[in-house]
Backbone as a chain_set.jsonl record, in Angstrom:
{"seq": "XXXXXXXXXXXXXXXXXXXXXXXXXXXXXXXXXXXXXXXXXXXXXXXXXXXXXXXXXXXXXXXXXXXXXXXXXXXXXXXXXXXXXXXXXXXXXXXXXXXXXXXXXXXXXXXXXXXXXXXXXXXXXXXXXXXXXXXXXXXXXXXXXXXXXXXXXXXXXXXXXXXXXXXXXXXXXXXXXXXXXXXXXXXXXXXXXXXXXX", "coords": {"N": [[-55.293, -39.707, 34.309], [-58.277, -38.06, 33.193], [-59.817, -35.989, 30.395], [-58.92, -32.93, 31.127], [-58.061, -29.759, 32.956], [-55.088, -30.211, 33.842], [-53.875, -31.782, 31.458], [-54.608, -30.4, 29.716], [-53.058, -28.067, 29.775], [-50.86, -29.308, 29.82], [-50.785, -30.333, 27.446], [-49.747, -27.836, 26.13], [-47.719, -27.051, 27.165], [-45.947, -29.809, 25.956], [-46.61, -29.421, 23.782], [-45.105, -26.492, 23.377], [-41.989, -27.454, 24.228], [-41.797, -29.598, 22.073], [-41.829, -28.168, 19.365], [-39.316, -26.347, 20.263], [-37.295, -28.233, 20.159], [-36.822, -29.714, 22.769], [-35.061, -31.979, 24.411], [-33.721, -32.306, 26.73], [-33.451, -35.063, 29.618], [-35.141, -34.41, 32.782], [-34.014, -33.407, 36.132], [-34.951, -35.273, 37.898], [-35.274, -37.47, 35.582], [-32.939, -37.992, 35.094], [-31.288, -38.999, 37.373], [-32.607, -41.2, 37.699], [-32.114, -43.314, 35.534], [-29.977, -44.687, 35.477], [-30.442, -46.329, 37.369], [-32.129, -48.013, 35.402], [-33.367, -51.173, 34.294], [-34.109, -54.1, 32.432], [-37.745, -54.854, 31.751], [-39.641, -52.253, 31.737], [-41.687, -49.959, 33.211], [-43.333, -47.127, 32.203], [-44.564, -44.828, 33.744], [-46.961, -42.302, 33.368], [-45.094, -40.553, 31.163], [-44.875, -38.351, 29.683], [-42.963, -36.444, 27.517], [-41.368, -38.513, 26.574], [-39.012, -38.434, 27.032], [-37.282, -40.483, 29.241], [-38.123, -42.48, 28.549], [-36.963, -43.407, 26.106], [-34.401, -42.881, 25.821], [-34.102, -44.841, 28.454], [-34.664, -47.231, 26.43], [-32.648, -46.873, 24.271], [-30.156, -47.81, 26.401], [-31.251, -50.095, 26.599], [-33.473, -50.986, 27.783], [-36.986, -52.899, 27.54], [-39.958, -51.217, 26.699], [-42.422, -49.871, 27.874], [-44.576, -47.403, 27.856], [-47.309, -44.452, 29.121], [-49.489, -42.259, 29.101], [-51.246, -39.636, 29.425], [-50.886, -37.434, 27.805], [-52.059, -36.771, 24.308], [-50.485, -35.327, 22.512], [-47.836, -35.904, 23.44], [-47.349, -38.74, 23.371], [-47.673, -38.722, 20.482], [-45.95, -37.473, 19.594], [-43.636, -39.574, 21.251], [-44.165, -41.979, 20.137], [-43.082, -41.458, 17.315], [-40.574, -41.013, 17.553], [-39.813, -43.032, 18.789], [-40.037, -45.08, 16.601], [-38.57, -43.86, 14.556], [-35.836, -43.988, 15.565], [-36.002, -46.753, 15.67], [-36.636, -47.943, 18.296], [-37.354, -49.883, 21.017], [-40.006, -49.088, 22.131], [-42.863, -48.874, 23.587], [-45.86, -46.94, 23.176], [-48.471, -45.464, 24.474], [-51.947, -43.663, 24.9], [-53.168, -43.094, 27.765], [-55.747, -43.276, 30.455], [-54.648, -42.651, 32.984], [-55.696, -42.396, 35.722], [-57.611, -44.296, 36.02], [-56.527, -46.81, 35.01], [-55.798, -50.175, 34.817], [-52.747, -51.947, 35.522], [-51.199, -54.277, 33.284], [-49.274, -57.282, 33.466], [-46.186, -58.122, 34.534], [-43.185, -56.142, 35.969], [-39.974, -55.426, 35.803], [-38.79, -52.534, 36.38], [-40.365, -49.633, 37.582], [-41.202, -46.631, 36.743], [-42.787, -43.613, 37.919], [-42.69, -40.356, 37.613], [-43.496, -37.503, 38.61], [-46.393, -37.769, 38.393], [-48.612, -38.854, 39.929], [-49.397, -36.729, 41.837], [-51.456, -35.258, 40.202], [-53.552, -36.719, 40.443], [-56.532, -37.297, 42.133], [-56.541, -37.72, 45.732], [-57.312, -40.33, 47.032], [-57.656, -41.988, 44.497], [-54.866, -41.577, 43.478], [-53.282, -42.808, 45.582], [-54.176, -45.602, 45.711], [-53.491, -46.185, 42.927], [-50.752, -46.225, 42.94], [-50.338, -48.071, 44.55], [-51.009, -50.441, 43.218], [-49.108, -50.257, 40.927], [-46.945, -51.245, 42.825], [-48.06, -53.563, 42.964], [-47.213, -54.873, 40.915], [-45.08, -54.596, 40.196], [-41.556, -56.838, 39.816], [-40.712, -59.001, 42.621], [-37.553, -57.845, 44.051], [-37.372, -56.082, 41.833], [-36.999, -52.44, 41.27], [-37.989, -49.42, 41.788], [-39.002, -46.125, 41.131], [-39.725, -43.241, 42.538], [-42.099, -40.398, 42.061], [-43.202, -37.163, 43.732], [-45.387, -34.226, 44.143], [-45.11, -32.399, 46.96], [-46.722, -31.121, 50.11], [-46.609, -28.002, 51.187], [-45.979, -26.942, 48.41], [-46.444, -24.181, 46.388], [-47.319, -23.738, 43.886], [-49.667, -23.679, 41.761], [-50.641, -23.861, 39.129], [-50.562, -25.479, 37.215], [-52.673, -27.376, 37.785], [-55.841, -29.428, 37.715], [-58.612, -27.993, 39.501], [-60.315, -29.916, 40.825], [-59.015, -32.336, 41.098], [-56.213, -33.231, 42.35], [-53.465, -33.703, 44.383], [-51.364, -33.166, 46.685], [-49.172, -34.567, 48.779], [-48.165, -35.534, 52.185], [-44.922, -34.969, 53.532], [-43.701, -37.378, 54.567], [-44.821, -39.269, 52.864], [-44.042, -40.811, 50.69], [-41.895, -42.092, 52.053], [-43.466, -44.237, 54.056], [-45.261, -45.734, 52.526], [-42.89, -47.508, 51.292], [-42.502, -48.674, 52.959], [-40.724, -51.578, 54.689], [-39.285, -51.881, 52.561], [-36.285, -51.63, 50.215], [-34.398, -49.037, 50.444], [-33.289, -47.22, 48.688], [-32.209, -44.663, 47.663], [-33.729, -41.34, 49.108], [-35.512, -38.36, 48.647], [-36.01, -34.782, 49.2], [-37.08, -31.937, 47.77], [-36.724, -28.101, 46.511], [-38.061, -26.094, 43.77], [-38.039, -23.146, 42.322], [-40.738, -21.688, 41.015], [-42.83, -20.315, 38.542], [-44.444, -16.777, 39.466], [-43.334, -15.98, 42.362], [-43.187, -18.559, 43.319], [-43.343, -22.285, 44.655], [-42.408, -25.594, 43.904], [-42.028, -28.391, 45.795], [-40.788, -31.205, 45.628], [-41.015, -34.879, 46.602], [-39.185, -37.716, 46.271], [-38.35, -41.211, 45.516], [-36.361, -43.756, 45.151], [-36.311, -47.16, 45.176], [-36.365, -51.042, 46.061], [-37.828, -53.472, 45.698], [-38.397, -56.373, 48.339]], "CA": [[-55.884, -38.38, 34.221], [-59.227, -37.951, 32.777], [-59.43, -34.986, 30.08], [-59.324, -32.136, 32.154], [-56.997, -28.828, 33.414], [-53.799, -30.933, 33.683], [-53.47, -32.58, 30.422], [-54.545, -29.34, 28.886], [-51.725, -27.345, 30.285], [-49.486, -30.61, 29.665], [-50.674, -30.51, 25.985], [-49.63, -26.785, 25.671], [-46.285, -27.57, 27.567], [-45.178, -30.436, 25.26], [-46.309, -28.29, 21.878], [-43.555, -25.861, 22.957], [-41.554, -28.523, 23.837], [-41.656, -30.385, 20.454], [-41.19, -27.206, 18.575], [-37.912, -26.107, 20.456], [-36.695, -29.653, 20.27], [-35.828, -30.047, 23.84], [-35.027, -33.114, 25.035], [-33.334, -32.893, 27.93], [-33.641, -34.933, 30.594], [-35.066, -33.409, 33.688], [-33.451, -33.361, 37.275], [-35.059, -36.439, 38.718], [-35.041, -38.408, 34.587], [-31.163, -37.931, 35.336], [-30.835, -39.346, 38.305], [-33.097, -42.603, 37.61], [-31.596, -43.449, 34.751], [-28.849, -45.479, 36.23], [-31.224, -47.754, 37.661], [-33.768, -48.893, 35.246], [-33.75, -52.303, 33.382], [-35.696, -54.984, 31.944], [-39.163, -54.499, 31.196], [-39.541, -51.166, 32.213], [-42.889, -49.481, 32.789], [-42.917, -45.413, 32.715], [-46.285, -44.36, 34.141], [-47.065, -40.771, 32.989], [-44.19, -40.68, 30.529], [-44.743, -36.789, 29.627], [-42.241, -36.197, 26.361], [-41.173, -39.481, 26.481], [-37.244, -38.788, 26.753], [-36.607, -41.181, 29.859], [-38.201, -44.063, 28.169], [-35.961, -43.179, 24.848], [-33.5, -42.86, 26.978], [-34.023, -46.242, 28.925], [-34.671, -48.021, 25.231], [-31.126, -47.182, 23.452], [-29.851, -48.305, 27.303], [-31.477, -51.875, 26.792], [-34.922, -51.607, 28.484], [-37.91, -52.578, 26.454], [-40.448, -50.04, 27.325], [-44.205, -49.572, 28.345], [-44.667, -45.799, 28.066], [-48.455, -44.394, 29.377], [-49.54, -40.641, 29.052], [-52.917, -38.925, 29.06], [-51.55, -36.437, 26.516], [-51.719, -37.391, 22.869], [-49.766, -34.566, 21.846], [-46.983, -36.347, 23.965], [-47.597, -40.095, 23.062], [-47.54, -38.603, 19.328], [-44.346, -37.423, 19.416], [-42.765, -40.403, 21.63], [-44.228, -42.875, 18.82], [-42.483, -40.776, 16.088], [-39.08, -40.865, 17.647], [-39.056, -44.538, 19.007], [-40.122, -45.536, 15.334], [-37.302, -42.944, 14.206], [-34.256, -45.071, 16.384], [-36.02, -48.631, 16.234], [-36.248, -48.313, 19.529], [-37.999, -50.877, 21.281], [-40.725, -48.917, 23.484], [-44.669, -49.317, 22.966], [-46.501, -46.032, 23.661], [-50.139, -45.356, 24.883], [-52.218, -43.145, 25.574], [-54.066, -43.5, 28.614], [-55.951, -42.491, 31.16], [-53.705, -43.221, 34.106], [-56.489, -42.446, 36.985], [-58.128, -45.679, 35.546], [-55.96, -47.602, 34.355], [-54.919, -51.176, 35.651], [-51.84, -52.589, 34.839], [-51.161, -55.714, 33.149], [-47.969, -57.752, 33.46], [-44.837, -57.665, 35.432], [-42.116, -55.167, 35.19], [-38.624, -55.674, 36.402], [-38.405, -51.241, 36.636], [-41.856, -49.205, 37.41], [-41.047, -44.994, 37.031], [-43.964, -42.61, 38.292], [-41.794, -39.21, 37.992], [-44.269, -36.34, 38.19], [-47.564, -38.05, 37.552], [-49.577, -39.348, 41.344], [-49.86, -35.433, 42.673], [-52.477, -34.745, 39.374], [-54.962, -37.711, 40.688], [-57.188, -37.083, 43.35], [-55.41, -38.489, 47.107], [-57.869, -41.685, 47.351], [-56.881, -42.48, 43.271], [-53.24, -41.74, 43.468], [-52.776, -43.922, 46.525], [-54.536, -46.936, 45.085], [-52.902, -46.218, 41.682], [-49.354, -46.546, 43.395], [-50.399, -49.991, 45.334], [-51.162, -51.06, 41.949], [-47.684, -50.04, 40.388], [-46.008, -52.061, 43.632], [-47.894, -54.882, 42.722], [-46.579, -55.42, 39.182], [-43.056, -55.111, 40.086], [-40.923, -58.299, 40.585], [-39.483, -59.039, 43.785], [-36.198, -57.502, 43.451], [-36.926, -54.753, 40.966], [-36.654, -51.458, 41.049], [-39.326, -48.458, 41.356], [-38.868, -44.68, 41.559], [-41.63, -42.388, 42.54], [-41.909, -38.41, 42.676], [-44.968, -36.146, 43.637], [-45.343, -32.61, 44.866], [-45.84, -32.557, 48.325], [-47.218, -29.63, 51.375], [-45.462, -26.406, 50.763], [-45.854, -26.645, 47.45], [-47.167, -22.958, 45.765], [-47.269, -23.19, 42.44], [-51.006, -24.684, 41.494], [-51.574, -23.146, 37.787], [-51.19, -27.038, 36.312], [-53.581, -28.305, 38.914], [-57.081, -29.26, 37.922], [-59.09, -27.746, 41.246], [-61.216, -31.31, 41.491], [-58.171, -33.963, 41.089], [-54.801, -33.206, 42.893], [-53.356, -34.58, 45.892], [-49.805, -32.47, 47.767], [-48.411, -35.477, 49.638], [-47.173, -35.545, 53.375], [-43.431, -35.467, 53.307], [-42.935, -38.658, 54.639], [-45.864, -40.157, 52.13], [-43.466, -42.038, 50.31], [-41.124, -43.307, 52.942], [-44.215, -44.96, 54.72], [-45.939, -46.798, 51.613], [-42.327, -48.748, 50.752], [-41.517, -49.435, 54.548], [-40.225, -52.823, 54.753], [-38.757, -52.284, 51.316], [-35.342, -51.486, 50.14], [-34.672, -47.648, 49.99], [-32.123, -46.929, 47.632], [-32.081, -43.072, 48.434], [-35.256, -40.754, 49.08], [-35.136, -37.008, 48.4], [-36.541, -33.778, 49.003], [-36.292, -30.855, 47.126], [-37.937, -27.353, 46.165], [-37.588, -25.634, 42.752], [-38.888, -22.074, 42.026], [-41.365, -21.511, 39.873], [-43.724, -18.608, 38.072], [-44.874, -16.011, 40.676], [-42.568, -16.78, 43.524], [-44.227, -19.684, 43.954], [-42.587, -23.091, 44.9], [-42.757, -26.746, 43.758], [-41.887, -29.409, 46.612], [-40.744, -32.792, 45.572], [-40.344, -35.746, 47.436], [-38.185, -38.761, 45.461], [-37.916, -42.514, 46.203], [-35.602, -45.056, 44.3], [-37.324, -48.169, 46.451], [-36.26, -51.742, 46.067], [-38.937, -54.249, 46.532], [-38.204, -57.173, 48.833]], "C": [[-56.919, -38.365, 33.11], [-58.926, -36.445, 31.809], [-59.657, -33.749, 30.405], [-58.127, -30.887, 31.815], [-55.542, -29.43, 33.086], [-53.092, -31.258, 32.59], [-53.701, -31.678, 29.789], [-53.251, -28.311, 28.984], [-50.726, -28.395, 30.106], [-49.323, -30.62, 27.99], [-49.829, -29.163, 25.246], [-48.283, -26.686, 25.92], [-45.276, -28.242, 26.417], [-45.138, -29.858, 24.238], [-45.462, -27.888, 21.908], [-42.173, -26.547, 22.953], [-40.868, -29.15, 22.175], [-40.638, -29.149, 19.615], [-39.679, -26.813, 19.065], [-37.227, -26.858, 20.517], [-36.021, -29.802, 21.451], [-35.822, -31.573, 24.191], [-34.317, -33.713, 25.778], [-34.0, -33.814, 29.211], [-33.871, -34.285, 32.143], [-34.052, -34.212, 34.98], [-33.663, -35.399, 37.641], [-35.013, -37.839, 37.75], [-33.925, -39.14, 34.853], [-30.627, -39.182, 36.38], [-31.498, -41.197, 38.819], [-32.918, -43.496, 36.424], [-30.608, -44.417, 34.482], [-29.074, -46.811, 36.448], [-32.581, -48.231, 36.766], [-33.3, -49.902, 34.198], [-34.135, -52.644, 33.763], [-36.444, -54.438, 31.403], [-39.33, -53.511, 31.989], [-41.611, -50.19, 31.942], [-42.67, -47.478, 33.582], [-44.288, -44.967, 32.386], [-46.667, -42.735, 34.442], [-45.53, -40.355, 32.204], [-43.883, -39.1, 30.012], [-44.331, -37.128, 28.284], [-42.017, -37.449, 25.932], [-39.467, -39.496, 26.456], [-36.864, -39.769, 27.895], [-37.259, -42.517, 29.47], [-37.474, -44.34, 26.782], [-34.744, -43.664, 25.33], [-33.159, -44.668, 27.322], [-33.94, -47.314, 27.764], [-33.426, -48.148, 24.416], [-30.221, -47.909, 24.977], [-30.181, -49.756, 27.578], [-32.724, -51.87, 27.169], [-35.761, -52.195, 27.161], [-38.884, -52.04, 27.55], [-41.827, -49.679, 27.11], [-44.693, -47.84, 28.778], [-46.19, -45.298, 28.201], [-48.121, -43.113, 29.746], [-51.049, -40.523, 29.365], [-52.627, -37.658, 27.723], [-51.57, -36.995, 25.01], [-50.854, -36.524, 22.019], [-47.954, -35.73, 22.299], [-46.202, -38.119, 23.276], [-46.958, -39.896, 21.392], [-45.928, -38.736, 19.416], [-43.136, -38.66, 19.686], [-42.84, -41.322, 20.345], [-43.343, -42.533, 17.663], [-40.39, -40.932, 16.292], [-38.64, -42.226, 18.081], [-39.017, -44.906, 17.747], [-39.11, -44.872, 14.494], [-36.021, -44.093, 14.4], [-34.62, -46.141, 16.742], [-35.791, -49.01, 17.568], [-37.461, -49.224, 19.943], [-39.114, -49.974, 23.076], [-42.432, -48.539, 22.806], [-45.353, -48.327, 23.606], [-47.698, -45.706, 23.657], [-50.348, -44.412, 25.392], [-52.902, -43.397, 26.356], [-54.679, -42.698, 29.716], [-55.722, -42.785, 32.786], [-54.657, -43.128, 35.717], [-57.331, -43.528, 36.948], [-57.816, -46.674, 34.996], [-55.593, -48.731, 35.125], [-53.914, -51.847, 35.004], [-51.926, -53.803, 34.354], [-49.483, -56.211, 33.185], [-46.931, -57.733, 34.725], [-43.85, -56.968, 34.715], [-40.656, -55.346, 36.116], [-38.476, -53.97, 36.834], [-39.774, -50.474, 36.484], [-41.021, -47.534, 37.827], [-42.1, -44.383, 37.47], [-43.272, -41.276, 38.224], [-43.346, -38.04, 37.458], [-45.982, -36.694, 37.824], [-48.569, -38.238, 39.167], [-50.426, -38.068, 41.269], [-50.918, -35.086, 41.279], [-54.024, -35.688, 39.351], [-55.463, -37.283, 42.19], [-56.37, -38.012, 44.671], [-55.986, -39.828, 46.696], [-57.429, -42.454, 45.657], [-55.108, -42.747, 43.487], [-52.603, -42.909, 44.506], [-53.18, -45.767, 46.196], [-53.728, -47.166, 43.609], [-51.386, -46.688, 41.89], [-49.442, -48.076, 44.035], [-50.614, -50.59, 44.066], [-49.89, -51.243, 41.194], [-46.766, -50.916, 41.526], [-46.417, -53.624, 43.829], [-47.001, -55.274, 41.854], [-45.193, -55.108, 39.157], [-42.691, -56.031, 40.885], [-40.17, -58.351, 41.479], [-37.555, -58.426, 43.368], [-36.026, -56.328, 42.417], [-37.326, -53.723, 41.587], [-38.061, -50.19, 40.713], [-39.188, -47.286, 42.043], [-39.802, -43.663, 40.885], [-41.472, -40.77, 42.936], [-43.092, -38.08, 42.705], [-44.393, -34.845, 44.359], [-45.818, -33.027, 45.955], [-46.549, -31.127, 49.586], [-46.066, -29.313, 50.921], [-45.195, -26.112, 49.583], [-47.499, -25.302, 46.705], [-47.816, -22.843, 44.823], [-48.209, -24.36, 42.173], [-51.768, -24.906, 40.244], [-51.337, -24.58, 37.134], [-51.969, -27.944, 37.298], [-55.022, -28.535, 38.181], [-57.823, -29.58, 39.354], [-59.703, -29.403, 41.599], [-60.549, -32.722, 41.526], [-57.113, -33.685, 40.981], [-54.576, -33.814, 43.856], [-51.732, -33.654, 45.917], [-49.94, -33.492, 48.588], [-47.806, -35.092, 50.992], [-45.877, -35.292, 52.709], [-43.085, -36.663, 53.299], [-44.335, -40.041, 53.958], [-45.257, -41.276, 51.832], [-42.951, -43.491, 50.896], [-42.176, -44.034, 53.808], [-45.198, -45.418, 54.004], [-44.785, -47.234, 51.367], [-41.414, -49.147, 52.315], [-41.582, -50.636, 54.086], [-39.629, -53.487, 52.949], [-37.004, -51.644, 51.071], [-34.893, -50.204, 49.821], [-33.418, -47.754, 49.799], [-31.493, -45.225, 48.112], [-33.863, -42.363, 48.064], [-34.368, -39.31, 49.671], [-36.524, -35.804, 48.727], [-35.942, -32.571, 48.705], [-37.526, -29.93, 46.377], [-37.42, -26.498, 44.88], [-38.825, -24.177, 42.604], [-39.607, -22.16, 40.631], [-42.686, -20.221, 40.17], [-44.444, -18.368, 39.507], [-44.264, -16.234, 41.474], [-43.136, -17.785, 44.46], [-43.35, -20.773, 44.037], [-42.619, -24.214, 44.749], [-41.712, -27.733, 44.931], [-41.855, -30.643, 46.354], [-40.559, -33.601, 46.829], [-40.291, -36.618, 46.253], [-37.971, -40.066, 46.366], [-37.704, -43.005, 45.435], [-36.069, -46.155, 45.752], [-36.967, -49.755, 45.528], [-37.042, -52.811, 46.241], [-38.521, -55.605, 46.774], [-38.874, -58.503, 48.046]], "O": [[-56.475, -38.665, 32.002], [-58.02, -35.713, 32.208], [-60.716, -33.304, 29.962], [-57.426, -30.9, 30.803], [-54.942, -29.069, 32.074], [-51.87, -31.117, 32.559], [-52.962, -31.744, 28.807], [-52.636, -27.946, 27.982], [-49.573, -28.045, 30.358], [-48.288, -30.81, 27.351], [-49.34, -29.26, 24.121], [-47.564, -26.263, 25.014], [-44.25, -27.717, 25.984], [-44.096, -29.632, 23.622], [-44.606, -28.203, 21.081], [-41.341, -26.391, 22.06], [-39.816, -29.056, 21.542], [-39.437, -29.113, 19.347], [-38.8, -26.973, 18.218], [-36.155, -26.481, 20.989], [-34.806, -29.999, 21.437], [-36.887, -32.19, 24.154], [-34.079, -34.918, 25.853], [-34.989, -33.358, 29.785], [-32.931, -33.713, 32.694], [-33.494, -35.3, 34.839], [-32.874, -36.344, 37.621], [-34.846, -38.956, 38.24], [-33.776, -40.362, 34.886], [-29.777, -40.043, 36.152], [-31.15, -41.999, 39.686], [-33.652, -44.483, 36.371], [-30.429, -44.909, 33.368], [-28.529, -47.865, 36.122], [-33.66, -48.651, 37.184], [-32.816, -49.417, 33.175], [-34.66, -52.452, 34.86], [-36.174, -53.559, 30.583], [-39.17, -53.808, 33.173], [-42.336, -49.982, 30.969], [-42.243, -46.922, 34.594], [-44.91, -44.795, 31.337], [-46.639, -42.156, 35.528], [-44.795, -39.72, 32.96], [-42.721, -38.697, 29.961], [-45.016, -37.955, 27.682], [-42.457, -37.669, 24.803], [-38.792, -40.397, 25.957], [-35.73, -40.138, 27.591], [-36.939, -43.558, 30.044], [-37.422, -45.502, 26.38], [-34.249, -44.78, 25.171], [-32.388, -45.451, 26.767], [-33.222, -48.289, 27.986], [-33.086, -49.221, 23.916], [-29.426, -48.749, 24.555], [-29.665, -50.478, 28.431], [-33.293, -52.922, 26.876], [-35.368, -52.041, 26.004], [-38.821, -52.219, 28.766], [-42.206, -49.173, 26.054], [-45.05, -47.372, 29.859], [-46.743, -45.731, 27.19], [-47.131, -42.711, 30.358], [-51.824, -41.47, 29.504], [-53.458, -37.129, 26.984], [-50.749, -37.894, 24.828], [-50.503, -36.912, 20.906], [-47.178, -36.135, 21.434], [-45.073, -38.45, 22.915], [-46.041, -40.605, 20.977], [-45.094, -39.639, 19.344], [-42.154, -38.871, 18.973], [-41.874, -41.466, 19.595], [-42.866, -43.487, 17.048], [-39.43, -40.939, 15.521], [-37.499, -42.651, 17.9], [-37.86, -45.176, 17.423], [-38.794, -45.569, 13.53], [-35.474, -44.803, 13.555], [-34.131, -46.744, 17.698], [-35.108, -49.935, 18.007], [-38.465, -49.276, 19.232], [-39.03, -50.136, 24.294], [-42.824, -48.045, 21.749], [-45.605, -48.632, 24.772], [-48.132, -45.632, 22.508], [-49.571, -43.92, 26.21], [-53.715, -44.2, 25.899], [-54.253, -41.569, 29.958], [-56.602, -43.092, 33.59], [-54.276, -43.754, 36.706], [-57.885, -43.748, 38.026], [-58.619, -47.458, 34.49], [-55.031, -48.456, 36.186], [-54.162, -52.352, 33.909], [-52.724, -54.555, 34.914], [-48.59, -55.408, 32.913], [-47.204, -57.218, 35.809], [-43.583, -56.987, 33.513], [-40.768, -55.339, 37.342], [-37.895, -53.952, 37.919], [-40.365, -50.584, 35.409], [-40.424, -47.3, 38.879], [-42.858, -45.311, 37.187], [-43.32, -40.938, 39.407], [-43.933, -37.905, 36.384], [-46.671, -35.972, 37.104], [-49.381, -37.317, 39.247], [-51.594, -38.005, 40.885], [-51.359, -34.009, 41.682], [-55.062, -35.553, 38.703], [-54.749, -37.009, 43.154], [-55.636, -38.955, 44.373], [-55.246, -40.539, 46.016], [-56.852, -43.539, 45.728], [-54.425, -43.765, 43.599], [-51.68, -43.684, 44.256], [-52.537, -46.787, 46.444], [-53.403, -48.301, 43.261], [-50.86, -47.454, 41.082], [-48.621, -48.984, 43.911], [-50.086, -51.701, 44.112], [-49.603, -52.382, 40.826], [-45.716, -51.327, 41.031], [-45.811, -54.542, 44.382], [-46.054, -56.01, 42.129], [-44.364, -55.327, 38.274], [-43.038, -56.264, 42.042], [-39.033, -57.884, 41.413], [-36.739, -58.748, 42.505], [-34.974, -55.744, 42.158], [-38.067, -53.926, 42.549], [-38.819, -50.13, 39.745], [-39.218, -47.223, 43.272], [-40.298, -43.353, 39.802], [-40.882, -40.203, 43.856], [-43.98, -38.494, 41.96], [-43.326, -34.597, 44.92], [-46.736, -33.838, 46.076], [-46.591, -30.031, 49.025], [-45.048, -29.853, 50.49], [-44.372, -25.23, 49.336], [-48.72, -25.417, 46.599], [-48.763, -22.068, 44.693], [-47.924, -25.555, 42.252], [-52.791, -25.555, 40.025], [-52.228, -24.795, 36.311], [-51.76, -29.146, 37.456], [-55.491, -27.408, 38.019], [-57.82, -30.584, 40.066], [-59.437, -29.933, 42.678], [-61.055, -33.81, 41.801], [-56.605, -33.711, 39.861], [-55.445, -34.551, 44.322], [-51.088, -33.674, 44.867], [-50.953, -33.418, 49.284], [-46.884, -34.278, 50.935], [-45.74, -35.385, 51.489], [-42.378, -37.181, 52.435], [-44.63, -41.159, 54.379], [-45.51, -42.396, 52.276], [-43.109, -44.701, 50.735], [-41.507, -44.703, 54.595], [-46.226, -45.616, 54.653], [-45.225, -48.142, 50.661], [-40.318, -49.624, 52.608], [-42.355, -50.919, 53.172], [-39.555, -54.584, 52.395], [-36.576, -51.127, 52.104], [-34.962, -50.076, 48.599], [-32.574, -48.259, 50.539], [-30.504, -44.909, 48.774], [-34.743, -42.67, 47.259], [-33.42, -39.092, 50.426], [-37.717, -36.01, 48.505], [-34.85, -32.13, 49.064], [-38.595, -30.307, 45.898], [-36.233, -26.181, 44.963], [-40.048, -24.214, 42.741], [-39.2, -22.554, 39.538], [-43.183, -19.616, 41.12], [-44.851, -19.174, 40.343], [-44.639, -17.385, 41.699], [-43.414, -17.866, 45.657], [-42.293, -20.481, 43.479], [-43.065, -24.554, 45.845], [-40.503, -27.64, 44.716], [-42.783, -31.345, 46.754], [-40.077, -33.167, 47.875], [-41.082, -36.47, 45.321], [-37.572, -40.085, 47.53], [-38.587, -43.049, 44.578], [-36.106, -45.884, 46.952], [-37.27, -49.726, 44.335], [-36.839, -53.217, 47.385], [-38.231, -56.261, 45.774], [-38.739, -59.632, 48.519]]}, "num_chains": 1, "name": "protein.A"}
């Protein structure tokens, strides 16, 4: 994400954030959590609690943001608990990976890149994981309402069955959909894939 709408409303997010010291894990952190070791790469990392998280759990940890309010904070608290995770900021609609990762996260980050980015950005993330590891992916998909963290010139709402037909012939762990209310009776639309790669 380039500096734009998104990362401005993401920067204003984590401020309150910080200040109320939350650091729960969300819904879908929770539930991927289970499955991530090794070298772990968490691509749009937000707060940074599921790569904290994954770091007292054993990973070592490749954390990538666009906000710097975000990045700040993660730096401050891995260097806090010697935790072993290396945080950047970046600008994830341009970014190419380097390395291999035994565990690749995307939770919440594709649906803020334009369609033709986000889809190349994800073939990129299924290179760099090793046969056999482990990669769980969320985006907003159609039917989703609620647009006030959108910047108008670089989103993408996903098919439903987006996911499950970029890791065909891969190992689906479980794949989810699910809608959560939000401001104005408006509606956010996930889809979820824990995905195995052959």
């Amino acid at each position: 994400m380039s500096n734009n709408r998104s990362v401005e409303f993401f920067d204003r997010q984590f401020e309150r954030q910080i200040q109320q010291t939350e650091q729960a894990l969300n819904p879908f952190e929770q539930a991927a959590l289970p499955h991530l070791r090794g070298r772990l790469l968490d691509f749009g990392c937000g707060m940074g609690n599921l790569a904290l998280a994954a770091a007292r759990a054993g990973c070592t940890v490749l954390a990538l943001d666009a906000s710097e309010v975000a990045i700040s904070h993660l730096r401050q608290a891995a260097s806090a608990g010697g935790l072993p995770v290396q945080a950047q900021v970046a600008d994830l609609g341009h970014y190419s990976v380097q390395g291999e990762f035994d565990t690749i996260v995307s939770i919440g980050l594709l649906m803020f890149l334009d369609c033709a980015t986000a889809q190349r950005t994800l073939a990129d993330l299924q290179a760099h994981l090793v046969p056999g590891g482990t990669m769980v992916v969320n985006v907003l998909i159609e039917g989703t309402t609620y647009m006030d963290m959108f910047d108008p010139e670089a989103h993408c709402l996903f098919p439903k069955d987006f996911l499950q037909t970029r890791f065909a012939g891969w190992q689906v762990i479980s794949w989810d959909l699910r809608d959560f209310a939000a401001p104005g009776d408006t509606v956010k639309s996930f889809a979820t894939i824990f995905a195995r790669k052959p």
